[in-house]
N, C-alpha and C positions, 0 to 999 in steps of 0.2 A: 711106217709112220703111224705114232697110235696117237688119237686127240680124245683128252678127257672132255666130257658135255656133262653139266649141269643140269640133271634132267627134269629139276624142279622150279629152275631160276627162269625167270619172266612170267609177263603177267596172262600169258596163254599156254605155260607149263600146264599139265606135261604132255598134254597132244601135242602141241608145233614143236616142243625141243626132238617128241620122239618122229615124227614126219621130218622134220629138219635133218636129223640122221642120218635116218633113210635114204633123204634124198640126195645127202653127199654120197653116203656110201652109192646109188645108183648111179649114179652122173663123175663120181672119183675116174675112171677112167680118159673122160674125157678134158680131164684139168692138168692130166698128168700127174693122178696118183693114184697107180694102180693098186701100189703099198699102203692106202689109206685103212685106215682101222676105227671105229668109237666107241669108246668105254661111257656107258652112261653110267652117273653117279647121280643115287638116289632112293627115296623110300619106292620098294620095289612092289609093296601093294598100291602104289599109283600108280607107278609107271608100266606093271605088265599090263593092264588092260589096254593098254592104248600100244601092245605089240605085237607082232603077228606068231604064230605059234607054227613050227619051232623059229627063232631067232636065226633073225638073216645071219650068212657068214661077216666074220670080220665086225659083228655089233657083238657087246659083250657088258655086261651087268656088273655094278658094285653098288652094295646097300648100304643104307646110309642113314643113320639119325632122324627123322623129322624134326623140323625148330623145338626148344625147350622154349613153349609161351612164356612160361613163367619168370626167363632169363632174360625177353628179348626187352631190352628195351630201347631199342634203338635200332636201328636197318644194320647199324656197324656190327651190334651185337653178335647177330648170327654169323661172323666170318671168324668170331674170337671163340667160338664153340668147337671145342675138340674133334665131334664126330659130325657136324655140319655137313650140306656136297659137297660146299666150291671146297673146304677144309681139306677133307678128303682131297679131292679132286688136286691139289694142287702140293697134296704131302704126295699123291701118285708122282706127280712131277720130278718133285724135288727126289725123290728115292731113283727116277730113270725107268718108270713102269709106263711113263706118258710121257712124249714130247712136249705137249703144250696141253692149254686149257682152254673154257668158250664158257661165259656164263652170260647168260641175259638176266640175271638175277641184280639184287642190289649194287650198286658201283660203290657204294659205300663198305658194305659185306666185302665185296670182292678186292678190293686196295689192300682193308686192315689183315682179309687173311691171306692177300699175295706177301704182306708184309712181316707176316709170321713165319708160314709156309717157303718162302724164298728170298735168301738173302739180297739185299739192295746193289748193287753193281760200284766195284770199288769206284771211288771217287762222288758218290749220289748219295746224296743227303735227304733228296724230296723226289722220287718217282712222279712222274706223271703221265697224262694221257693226252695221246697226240688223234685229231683227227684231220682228214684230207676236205677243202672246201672247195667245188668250184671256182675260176678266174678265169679274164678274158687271154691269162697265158698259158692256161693248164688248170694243174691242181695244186692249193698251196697245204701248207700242215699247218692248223693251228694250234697251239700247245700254251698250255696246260686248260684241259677243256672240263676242268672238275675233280681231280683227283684231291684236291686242297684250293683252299676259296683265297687264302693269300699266299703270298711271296718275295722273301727277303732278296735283295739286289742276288747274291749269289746264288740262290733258287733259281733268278729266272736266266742267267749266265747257266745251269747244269739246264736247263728245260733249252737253252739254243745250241747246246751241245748234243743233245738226244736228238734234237729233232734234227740237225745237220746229218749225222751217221742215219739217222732213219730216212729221211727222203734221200740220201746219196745210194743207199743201199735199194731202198723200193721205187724211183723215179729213176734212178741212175744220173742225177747229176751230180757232177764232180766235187763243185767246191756253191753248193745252195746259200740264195742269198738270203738272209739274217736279217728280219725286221722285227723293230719293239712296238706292240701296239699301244699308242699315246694318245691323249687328247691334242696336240699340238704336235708339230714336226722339228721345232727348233730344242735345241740340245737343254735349256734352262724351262721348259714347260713341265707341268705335270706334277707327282709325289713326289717325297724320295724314294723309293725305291727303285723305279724306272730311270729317274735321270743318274745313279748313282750307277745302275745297270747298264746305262748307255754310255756311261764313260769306262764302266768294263769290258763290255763290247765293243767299244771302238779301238781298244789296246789288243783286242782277245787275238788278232791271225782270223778271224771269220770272215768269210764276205758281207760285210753288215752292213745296210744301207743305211741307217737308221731309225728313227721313230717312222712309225707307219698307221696313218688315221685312219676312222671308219669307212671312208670313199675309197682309199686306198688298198682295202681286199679286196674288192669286187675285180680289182683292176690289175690285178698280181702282181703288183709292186715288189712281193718278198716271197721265196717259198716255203719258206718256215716264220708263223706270225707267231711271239712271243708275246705270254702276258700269262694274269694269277690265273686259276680256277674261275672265279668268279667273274671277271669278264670274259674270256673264253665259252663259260658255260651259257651267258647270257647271247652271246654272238651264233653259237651253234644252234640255238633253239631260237633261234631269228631266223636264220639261215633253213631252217629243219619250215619254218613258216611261209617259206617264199613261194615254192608249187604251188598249195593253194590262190596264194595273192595273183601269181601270174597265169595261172588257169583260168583265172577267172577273168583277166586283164585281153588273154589272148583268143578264148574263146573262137571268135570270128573267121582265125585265123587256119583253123581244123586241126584235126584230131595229130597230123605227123607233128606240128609245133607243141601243142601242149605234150606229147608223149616225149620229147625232147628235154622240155623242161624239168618235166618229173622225172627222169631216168637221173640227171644231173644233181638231183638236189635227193636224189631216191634213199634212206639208208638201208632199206632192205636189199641193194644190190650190193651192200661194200661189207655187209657182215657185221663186224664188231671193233674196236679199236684199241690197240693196244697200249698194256701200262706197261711203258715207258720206264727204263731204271733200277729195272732186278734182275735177278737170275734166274730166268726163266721166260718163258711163253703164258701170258693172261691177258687174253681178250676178252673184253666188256661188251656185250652186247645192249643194243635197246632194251629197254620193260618189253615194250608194245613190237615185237622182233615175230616176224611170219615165219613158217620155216625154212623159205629161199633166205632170209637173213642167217639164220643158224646155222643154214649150209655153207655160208659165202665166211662168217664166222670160224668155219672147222677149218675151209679151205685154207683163209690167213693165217689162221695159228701154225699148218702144216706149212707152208709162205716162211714164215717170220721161223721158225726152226731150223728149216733146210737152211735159213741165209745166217744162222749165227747170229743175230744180231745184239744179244750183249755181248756175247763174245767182243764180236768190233768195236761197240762200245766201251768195254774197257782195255781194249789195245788202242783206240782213237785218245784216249783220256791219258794213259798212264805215258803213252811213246808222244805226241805230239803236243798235250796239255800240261806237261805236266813243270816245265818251267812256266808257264803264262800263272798257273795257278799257286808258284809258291811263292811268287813275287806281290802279289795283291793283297791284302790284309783281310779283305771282304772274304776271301777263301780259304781259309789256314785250315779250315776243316779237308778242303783237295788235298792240301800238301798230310796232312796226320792221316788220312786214307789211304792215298797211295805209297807213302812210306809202307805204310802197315802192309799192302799188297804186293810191294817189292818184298818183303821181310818174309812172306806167306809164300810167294812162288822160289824165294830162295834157298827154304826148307822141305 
């Protein structure tokens, strides 16, 4: 199992991404992966000085471009550049020289060039990024947490299809229940898109509870919370806010409750999160990512490999969706997709 690493992306590159390494590869044994391997990609007069000479086993170098200043003008920019990392890093991929990828780098970089670099998964129109939130039931997914700041009713119909095959596969519940995050709970509240989305979802075959308010995460009401980018992202970086708030709430109450709280709310113990919707393995890491985050990052990507998961994703889409999706008008892009993917696997 060989995982590409970003060895420039994040905002403590490139000492933590190359200690992050390191320290999967020291500890790969005990996660069960003794076959683990990292290819760092990257400007290699950065990144040797921060490696130990000679180069551990199973850590292995690919040089890489530094950003063209002069091009970037924008965080996207650098994922549209030919000889960029995550570029690289993600044409290793696609070519089968790397199972998957890690970058703590831009999330905006990292979407445009998974989206170059890896085709989209039949039936996916809008890839997204799914993250896990604590709840008084568990863990729930909240999706779409920034890959795109909006989305069209059918966007958020494919973002509660991901994220059903993703928590079925990585929670192992069988048949995850389906909530639309809304300002109101009743079926006529809210935009169009949502209540348009909600009477997709309620036709779709999903276990869909329905709209599900902000009181309502905390309380697990759904294991897959559906909404744009834009409120997703604003919900995570609330949520990313809470340890402190309750650290400081709980003080009194000593060190095992507060370490409790921050382990839960921690993202340096979950690694990075996956975009959701292509063909392939691209986890996003934090900017602000330690190197137990980068580690816990490599871990997922070799996770989310071993389990297939577009694969299942477009066997969940094309064998089970694929009547639901050519009956609705909102989707005529599922059905000219998966047409096209019947047509492609018949040749």
């Amino acid at each position: 199992m060989r995982i590409a690493l970003d060895g420039l992306g994040g905002d403590l590159a490139p000492k933590v991404t190359v200690q992050g390494a390191l320290l999967a590869l020291r500890d790969a044994p005990e996660k069960g992966l003794d076959d683990l391997s990292v290819v760092l990609v990257g400007d290699q007069t950065r990144l040797l000085p921060f490696l130990p000479d000679p180069l551990p086993a199973k850590l292995y170098l690919v040089d890489a471009d530094p950003p063209d200043e002069n091009s970037v003008t924008s965080a996207a920019a650098i994922g549209e550049q030919a000889q960029s990392a995550i570029r690289i890093a993600l044409r290793l991929h696609r070519e089968g020289d790397v199972q998957g990828v890690v970058s703590a780098g831009s999330t905006a970089a990292q979407v445009v060039a998974s989206l170059i670099e890896l085709e989209k998964c039949y039936g996916i129109t809008r890839p997204a990024i799914g993250s896990f939130l604590p709840t008084l039931r568990g863990a729930s997914l909240l999706i779409d947490i920034g890959a795109s700041l909006v989305a069209t009713p059918h966007h958020l119909v494919q973002f509660a299809a991901m994220g059903h095959v993703y928590v079925r596969e990585m929670l192992g519940i069988a048949e995850p229940r389906i909530g639309l995050i809304n300002v109101g709970s009743e079926a006529f509240v809210g935009d169009r898109n949502v209540i348009e989305a909600h009477k997709l979802l309620d036709d779709s075959g999903f276990n869909f509870v329905g709209f599900i308010e902000g009181r309502d995460i905390a309380a697990g009401k759904a294991d897959v919370l559906v909404t744009n980018g834009f409120v997703g992202n604003v919900i995570l970086k609330f949520a990313e806010g809470i340890p402190t708030l309750l650290n400081a709430m709980v003080a009194n109450l000593g060190d095992q409750a507060t370490e409790s709280v921050a382990k839960n709310f921690d993202y340096n113990a979950h690694g990075g999160e996956p975009l959701l919707g292509v063909k392939g393995v691209s986890i996003i890491c934090h900017g602000a990512s330690s190197e137990r985050a980068v580690a816990q990052g490599i871990y997922q990507a070799a996770k989310i490999s071993k389990l297939r998961l577009p694969d299942k994703l477009e066997d969940f889409l094309a064998d089970k969706f694929a009547t639901y999706f050519s009956q609705v008008k909102y989707l005529r892009s599922f059905r000219r997709s998966l047409r096209s993917a019947e047509r492609l696997k018949g040749d």
